[in-house]
C-alpha positions in Angstrom: 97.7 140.0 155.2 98.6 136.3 156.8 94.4 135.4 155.8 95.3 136.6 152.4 98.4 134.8 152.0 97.5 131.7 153.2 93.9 131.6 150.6 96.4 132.9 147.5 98.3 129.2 148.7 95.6 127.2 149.1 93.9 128.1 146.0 95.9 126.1 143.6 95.8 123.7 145.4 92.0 123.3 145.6 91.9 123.8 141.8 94.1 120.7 141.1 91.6 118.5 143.2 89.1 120.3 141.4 90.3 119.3 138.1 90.7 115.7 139.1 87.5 115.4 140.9 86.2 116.6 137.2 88.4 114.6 135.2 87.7 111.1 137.5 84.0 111.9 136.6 84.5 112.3 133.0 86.2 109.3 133.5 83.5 107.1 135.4 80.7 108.3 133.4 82.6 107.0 130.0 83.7 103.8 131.6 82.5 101.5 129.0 84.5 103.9 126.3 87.7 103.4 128.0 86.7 100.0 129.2 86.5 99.2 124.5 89.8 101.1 124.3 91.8 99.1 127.2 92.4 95.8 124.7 93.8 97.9 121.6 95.7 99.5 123.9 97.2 96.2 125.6 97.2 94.7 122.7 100.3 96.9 121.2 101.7 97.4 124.7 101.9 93.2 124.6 102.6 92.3 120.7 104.1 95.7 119.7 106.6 97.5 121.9 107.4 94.8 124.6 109.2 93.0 121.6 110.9 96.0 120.6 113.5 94.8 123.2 114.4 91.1 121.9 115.6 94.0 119.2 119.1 93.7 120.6 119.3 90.6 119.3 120.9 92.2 116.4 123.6 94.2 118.8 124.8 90.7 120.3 126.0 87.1 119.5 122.6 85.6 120.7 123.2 82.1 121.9 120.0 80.1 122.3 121.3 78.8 125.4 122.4 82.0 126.8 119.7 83.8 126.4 119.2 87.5 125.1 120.2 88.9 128.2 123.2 86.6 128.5 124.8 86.5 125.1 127.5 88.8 124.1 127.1 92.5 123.0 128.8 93.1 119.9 127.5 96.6 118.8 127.0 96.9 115.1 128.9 93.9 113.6 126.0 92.3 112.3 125.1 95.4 111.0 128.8 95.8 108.8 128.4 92.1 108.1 125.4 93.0 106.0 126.7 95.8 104.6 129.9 94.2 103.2 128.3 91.2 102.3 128.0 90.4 98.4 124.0 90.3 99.1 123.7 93.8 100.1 124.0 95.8 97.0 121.7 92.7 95.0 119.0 92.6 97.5 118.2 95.9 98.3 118.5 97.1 94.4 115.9 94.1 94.0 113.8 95.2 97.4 113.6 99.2 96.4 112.9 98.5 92.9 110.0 95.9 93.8 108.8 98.7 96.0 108.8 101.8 94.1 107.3 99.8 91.1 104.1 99.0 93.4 104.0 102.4 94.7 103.7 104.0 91.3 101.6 101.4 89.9 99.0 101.2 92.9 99.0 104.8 94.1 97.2 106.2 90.6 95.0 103.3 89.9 92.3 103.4 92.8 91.7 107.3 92.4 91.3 106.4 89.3 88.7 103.4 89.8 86.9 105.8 92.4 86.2 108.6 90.6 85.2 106.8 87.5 82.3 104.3 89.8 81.5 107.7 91.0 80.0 108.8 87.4 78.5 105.5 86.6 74.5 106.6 86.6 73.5 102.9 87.1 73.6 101.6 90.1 73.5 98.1 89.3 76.2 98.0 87.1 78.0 99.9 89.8 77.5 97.3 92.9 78.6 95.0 89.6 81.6 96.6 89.0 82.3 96.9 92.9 81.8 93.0 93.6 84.3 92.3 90.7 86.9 94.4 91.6 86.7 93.3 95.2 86.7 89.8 95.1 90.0 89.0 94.8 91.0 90.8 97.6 89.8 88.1 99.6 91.3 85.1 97.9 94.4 83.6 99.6 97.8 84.8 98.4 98.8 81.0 97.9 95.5 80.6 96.1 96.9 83.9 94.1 100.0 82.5 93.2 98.9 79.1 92.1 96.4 80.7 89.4 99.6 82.2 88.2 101.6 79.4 87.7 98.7 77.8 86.2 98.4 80.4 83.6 101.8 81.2 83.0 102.4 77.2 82.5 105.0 77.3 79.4 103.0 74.0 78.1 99.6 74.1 79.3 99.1 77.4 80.6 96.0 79.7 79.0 98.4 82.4 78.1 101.3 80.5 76.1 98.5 78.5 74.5 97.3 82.0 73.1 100.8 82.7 72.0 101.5 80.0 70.0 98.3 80.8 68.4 99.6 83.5 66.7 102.7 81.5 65.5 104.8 82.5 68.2 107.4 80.7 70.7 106.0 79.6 74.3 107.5 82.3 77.2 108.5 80.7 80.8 107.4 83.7 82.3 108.2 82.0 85.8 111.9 81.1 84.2 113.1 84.8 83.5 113.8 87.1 85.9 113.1 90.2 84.4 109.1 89.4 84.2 109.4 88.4 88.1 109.0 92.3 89.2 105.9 93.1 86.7 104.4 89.6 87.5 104.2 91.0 91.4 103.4 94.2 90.6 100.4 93.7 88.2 98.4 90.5 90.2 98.4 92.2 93.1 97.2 95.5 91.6 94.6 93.1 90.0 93.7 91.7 93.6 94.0 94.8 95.7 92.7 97.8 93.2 88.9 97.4 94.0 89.2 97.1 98.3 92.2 100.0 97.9 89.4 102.1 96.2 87.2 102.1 99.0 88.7 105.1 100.8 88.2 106.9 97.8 85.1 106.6 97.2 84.0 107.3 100.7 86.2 110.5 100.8 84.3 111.4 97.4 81.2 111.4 99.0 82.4 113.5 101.5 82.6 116.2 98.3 79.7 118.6 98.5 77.5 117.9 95.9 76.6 121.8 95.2 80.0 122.1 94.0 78.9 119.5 91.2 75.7 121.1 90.4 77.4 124.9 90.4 79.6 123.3 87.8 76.9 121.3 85.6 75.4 124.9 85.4 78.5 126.1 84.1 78.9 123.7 81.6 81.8 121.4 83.1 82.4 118.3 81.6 82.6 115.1 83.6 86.5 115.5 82.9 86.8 118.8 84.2 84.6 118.1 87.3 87.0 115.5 88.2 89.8 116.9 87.6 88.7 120.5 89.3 86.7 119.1 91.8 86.8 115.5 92.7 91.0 115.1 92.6 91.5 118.4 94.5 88.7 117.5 97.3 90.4 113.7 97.4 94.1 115.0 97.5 94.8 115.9 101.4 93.7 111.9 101.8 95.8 110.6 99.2 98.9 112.5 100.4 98.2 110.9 103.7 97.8 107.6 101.8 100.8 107.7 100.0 102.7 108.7 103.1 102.2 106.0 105.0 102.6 103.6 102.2 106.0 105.3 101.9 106.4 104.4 105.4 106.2 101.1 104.1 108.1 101.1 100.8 110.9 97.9 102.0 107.5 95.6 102.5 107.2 93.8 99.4 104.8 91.2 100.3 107.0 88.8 101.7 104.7 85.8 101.4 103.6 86.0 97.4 107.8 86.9 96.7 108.9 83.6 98.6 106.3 81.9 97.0 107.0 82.6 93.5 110.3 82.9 93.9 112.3 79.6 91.9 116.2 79.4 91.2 115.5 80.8 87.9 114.5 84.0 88.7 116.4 84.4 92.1 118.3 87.4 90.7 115.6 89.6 90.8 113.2 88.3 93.3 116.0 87.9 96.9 114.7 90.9 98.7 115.4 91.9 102.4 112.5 90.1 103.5 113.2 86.4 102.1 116.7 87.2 103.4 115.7 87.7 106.6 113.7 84.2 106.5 116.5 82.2 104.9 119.6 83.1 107.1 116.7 83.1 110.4 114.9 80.2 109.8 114.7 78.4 106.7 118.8 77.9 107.2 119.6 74.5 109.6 122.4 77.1 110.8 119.8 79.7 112.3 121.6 82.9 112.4 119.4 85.1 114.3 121.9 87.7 115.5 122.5 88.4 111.9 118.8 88.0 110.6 117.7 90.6 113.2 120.1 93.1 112.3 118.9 93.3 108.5 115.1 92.9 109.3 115.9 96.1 112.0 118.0 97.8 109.1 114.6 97.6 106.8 112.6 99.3 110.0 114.8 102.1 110.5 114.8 102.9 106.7 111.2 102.5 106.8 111.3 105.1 109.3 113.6 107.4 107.9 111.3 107.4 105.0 108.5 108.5 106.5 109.6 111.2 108.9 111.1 112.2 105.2 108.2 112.4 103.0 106.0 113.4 106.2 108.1 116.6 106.4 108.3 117.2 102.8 104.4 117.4 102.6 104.2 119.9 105.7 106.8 122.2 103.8 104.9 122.2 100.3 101.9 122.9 103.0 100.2 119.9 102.2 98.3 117.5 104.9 100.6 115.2 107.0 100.5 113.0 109.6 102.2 115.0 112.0 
């Protein structure tokens, strides 16, 4: 009985070294695999949640000399501050509006692209198509913003010239706010449509192609093929897509904003993110304290979002990220 209890005991024992004698060779046989995956994995230990601790900047009076560590905790002053300031209510009208219009505009348009270069039958005026629609991905967003202006000159620009061609009055688009949004929204659909369509069309060719010929059999139209078969075998990516671009809806392209941005049209185009770099850098009176608390406002949202959306697409039992 004493033989029997002390083997039940040992047992367990033996199986755990068992299991990481087995793992520890899984381990060294793969070496070079985990060896590839130790710099990612640095890399966002270093650059992404190491930082995530200067965040209490935005809890504190942060005094340069002081330190982080040294300054005095305030809680969520900065936080109220914001909230009760006269910018609040302008620039996050300005930042969700910005974002929801580049949502819906961008989300349809590369399905769109991608199913239609998937029923182009020649393939050279496909890899045309492609190289058009992709090239301006690659061009700077300064570069972007300068054909713009350059465009939209109210003297010399190509498309006032065409306006007053037909008898009409010059428009400073870059003057009047209410074009600011569509001006945003419509380059960079016309620089990003052709590289966001790239998912698409790989997950299209993921599609099994005797679904397609079952329905040329049946007498489907190209229409109905994509609409029956192409959308519905595309749709568990896109949700996933437009999730995590959800995730990102207060990201308006910070950059291309600041850089067409002009007294002029300020109403409409101070959003969180020019905010942030006006009161945190761009002012001689740095307020980082401040500055902090509304860029860390913007993440939690961000957040908030996303758990949102991602649990509204599990409970209409659609695909999710979690």
């Amino acid at each position: 009985m004493k033989a029997t209890a002390l083997e039940q005991s040992s047992t367990p024992s033996k199986l755990s070294r068992k299991s990481k004698w087995v793992a520890w060779n899984k381990i060294r046989k793969g070496w070079q695999l985990y060896l590839m995956i130790l710099l990612p994995v640095l890399y966002i230990l270093i650059f992404k949640y190491i930082p995530m601790m200067d965040a209490q900047i935005a809890f504190r009076n942060y005094v340069f000399t002081k330190g982080i560590w040294g300054s005095d905790w305030v809680g969520f002053d900065n936080f109220m501050r914001f909230f009760q300031s006269s910018e609040f209510a302008k620039v996050l009208k300005n930042t969700l509006g910005l974002s929801i219009y580049q949502l819906i505009a961008g989300f349809p348009f590369p399905i769109l692209l991608a199913i239609s270069l998937n029923y182009v039958g020649s393939e050279r005026y496909k890899k045309w198509v492609q190289m058009i629609t992709y090239a301006p991905h690659f061009i700077s967003v300064v570069v972007i913003v300068g054909i713009i202006m350059q465009l939209l000159d109210p003297r010399t620009g190509l498309v006032n010239v065409l306006i007053q061609s037909l008898g009409l009055e010059p428009i400073h688009f870059m003057g009047e706010a209410r074009y600011f949004q569509s001006l945003v929204v419509w380059s960079g659909l016309w620089q990003n449509l052709g590289f966001s369509c790239i998912i698409y069309i790989a997950g299209l060719a993921g599609i099994d192609p005797l679904l397609h010929e079952a329905a040329v059999v049946d007498g489907a139209s190209k229409f109905r093929r994509a609409w029956h078969i192409d959308l519905p075998g595309i749709m568990p990516l896109a949700i996933i897509l437009l999730i995590l671009n959800t995730g990102n809806l207060l990201d308006t392209g910070f950059e291309k904003v600041l850089l067409m941005q002009n007294p002029l049209n300020i109403k409409t185009s101070e959003v969180i993110d020019t905010l942030v770099y006006k009161i945190g850098l761009a002012s001689p009176a740095a307020d980082f304290s401040y500055s902090t608390a509304i860029g860390l406002f913007k993440s939690v949202v961000g957040l908030l979002l996303l758990v949102s959306v991602n649990q509204l697409a599990r409970k209409f039992k659609q695909e999710s990220l979690w």
